[in-house]
Steps between C-alpha positions, in 0.01 A plus 500: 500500500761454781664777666793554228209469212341790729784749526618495139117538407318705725788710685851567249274712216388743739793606679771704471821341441377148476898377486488537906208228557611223256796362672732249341827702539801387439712320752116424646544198710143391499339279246144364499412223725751620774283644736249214479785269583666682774522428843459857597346768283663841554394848306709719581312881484688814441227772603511748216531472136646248252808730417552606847508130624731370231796763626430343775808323623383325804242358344656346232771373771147302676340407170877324394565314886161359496494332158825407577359293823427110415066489566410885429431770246446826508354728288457913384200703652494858452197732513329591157423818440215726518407403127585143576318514854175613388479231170535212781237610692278552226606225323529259837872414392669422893834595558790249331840427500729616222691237397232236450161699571375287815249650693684638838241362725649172405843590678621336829708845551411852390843663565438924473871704535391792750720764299312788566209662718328656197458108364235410820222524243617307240518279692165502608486453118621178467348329718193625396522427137630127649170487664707456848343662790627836581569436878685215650199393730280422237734287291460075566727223376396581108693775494846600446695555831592876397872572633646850454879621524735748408603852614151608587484145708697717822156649573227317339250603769286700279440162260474267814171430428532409123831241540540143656839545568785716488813426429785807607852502359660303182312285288736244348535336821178504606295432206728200487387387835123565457477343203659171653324500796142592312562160294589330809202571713248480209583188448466415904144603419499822708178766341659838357353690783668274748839613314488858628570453845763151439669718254573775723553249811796374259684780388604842678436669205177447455239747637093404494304800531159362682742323724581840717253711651581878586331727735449871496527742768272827525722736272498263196842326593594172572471340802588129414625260228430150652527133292228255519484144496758215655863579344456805299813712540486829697727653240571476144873506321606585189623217263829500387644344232808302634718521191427791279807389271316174380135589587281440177493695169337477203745487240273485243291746597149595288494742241175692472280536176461869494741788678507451861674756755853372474531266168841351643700260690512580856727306737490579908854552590458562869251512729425785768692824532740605715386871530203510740382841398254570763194496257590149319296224572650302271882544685345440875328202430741280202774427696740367568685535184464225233773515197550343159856418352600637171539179335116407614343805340750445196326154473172633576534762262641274212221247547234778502617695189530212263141400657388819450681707249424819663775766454505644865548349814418675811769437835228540787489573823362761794861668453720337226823762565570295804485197360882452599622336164326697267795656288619124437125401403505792287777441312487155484092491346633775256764241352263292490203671346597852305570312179133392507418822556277457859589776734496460844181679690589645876236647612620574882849631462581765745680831412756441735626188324395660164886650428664119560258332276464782206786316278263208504198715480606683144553187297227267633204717630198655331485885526186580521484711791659426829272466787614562852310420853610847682174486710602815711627867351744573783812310646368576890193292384617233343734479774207406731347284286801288420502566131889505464525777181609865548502762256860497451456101360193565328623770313858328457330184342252676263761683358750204445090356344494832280902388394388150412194644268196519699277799450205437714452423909186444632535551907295318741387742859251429751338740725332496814804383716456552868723830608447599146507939408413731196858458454490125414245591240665770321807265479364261257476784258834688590708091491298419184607815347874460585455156337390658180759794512780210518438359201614879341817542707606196233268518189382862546174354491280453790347154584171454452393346877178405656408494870268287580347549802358236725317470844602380843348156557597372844574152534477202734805354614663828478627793734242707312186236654442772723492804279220675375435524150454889446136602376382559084495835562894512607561291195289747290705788626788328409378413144420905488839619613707298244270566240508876561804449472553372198272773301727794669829379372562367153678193542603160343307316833194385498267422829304189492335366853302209563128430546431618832164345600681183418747532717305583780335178417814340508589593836159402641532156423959463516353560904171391502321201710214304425226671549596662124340198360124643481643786316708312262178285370303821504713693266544160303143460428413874401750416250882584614729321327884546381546790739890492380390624156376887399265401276324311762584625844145668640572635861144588547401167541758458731348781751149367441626199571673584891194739502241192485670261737599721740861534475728787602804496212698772725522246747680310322708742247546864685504362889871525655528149738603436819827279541301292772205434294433162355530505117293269312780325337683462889466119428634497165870540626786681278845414582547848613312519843332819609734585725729540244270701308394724728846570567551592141164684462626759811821512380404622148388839651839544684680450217298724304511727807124693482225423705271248400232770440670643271355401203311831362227554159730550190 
């Protein structure tokens, strides 16, 4: 039997939810005997599961650009799951490509998007099950070069071991120019290894991991971050794609077999933020701006919906309320679309643009529940952070919500802010209450609202680089005083907070270097895997894990930074300099005007 004899035999009966192995969606671009004509061979690998990957947006952006380029195709990885996993090992089946089931050993590129620090292990996965060495050294010109990018790209130190090459900032434009160049110089004959170092000799934007060499100094910090070998750049810049208005889409994008996250059309209508709260890694590093006209995402839209036939279609972006010609996009997709009955998805709309864009809201939305990205529980806080909503707009906007029909809010807050109090704790419940006791001042009824309560994760390329992430214990405390609470006074709130073990993970590796790598494999081969879902998340062998190889997670996680120390990522450059940063990072405890010890057990 081949490979696609093999999967439909020996793999689809005994896993859950065959639909998300068999491929053959439609608006696939793929058909058989493409990839054994190609040029170059791409598989594009989302890290986590089938319906995770397919709400994927940047992926399907990649998978449509390359099989849109004359001499390549591209095809769907994503990593089975634990069913699926262990009938391939038993059953020998290696890891295979979606559309057309070829084996992804056979790839010239295995492209992985580095969304998300709990994902390292999956994709320790993947190359596993595509019998590709784990570590970049041990790899030779029969493998795939393996080339990561995406958000999680900005600091890849952690992974440096496991990746050929990584590629920081947009991926239309560079995918575009790896793929052309990969063609040209295998067919000048150069070997695959060879590629590693020409390829990031070539573009600025391309970062090779085994290419730098860092040294330590006594305490565990960095001493040095020096490139090797003739012509390899000092520094590393983020790509940016030069014209986001024409930059590729797919408009007919793939439509899963069974649910996926978001079943709908989503369309990118501008890229970056212009907000900058202090915590955002996301607004420091996507800039400058990049903006689509309203009569591009009409087109886009109109193409993708009779492609499609899905009845929402999501506007995204980091902050879509500033997209600066939203009301005329608004009105103008609900002409076009509320007699087909799609409504219009906007998932980021701020409550202080919430009262100009409620007309639009009440006919053409989904009311559901409105969610809103508060992150702190008083105005002095949010303040420092940057996050531009006061209580006087919040509660303005969910009332003019509560006019429109909404019932429900579900409230976003993070903890563990530097200069935090008590008093920033016992805020979430007081501001989520005066949510819910809005809703009565018009209905008599009180909202039903849930604050969901996250942890501080301090990013690179941030003012908050520096910051310690507070200990488990802190976070504990804080889970303990909300939910305290919430038994004490009868209410229409309801507390939920997120994993905390994860999220110390989280910060350990958002700031980590690569000496993280032993620990990663370790945890990977006593069985970690999917650390982003609850039914599979197992800190313990995370622990074990740092325990066995040595490493010190505080160090990483709960250690407040020097402004002159050498970060790991110093030579993967932001726009925003350090300088700047630093500036921002000081000036967030004048604003907030307490000491920077001030943070104190809930």
């Amino acid at each position: 039997m081949n490979l696609r004899q093999r999967v439909s035999k020996d793999l689809l009966p005994y896993v859950q939810k065959p639909g998300q192995y068999i491929g053959g969606e439609i608006n696939q671009l793929v058909e058989q005997g493409d990839w054994q004509r190609a040029d170059v061979r791409v598989a594009i690998a989302f890290p986590d599961t089938y319906t995770i990957g397919m709400s994927h947006l940047g992926c399907q952006i990649i998978y449509w650009l390359c099989n849109h380029t004359p001499g390549v195709c591209a095809e769907r990885v994503y990593v089975p799951w634990l069913d699926a996993e262990q009938q391939m090992r038993r059953r020998n089946i290696p890891l295979f490509t979606w559309d057309t089931r070829q084996p992804v050993a056979s790839a010239d590129i295995l492209a992985i998007s580095l969304q998300y620090e709990m994902t390292f292990t999956n994709i320790l996965t993947l190359l596993d099950l595509a019998s590709i060495p784990l570590r970049s050294a041990d790899r030779d010109d029969s493998h795939p070069l393996v080339i990561a990018g995406g958000p999680q790209a900005d600091n890849p130190e952690p992974m440096a071991d496991f990746l050929d090459l990584v590629v920081l900032g947009d991926g239309e434009h560079s995918m575009a120019a790896l793929t052309e160049t990969y063609q040209e110089i295998k067919n000048g004959g150069v070997p695959r290894r060879e590629m590693i170092p020409e390829l990031a000799r070539r573009f600025e934007w391309a970062y090779a991991p085994a290419y730098y060499d860092l040294a330590y100094n006594e305490d565990g910090t960095v001493r040095s971050i020096s490139a090797k070998g003739d012509h390899i750049p000092d520094q590393i810049e983020r790509c940016r794609t030069p014209d986001f208005e024409t930059a590729p889409f797919p408009t007919r994008p793939l439509v899963p077999h069974v649910e996926a996250v978001h079943d709908r059309i989503s369309i990118e209508i501008m890229r970056g933020c212009p907000q900058r709260c202090r915590f955002c890694h996301a607004g420091y590093t996507k800039r400058p701006l990049g903006l689509r006209s309203v009569d591009r995402i009409l087109d886009l839209a109109e193409e993708s919906y009779l492609a499609t036939g899905y009845d929402e279609l999501g506007l995204l972006s980091l902050s879509t309320a500033d997209y600066p010609h939203l009301r005329e996009l608004s009105d103008r997709l609900n002409q076009r679309f509320a007699d087909r009955r799609v409504s219009i998805s906007i998932p980021s709309l701020r409550v202080d643009r919430m009262l100009q864009e409620i007309p639009f809201m009440v006919s053409s939305v989904r009311k559901s529940g409105l969610t809103i990205a508060v992150e702190a529980a008083r105005d002095d806080m949010r303040a420092a952070i940057r996050k531009k909503v006061t209580d006087g707009n919040l509660l303005d906007g969910v009332r003019a919500a509560y006019r429109a029909g909404w019932r429900s809010v579900k409230l976003y807050f993070l903890t563990g802010f530097p200069g935090e109090t008590t008093d920033d704790i016992d805020g979430i419940w007081d501001l989520a209450n005066q949510v819910s006791r809005a809703r009565g001042e018009i209905s008599g009824q009180a909202a039903r609202v849930t604050a969901a309560v996250g942890w501080l994760v301090p990013k690179p390329h941030t003012p908050l680089q520096w910051a310690p992430q507070p200990r488990a214990e802190y976070f504990r405390d804080v889970e303990d005083r909300l939910r305290g609470r919430a038994r004490q006074n009868r209410s229409a709130v309801r507390i939920t907070t997120h994993n905390v073990d994860r999220s110390i993970l989280e910060a350990v590796f958002a700031r980590g270097d690569r000496r993280l790598g032993p620990a990663i494999e370790a945890a990977w081969r006593a069985g970690s895997r999917f650390e982003g879902w609850e039914e599979s998340f197992d800190p313990q062998l995370w622990w074990r894990a740092f325990e066995q190889t040595a490493t010190d997670p505080a160090f990483y996680a709960h250690r407040q930074r020097s402004q002159s120390e050498l970060l790991p990522w110093a030579h993967l450059v932001s726009r925003r300099r350090n300088e700047r940063l630093a500036y921002e990072y000081d000036d967030l405890f004048v604003s907030l005007n307490r000491p920077e010890s001030a943070a104190a057990p809930a």
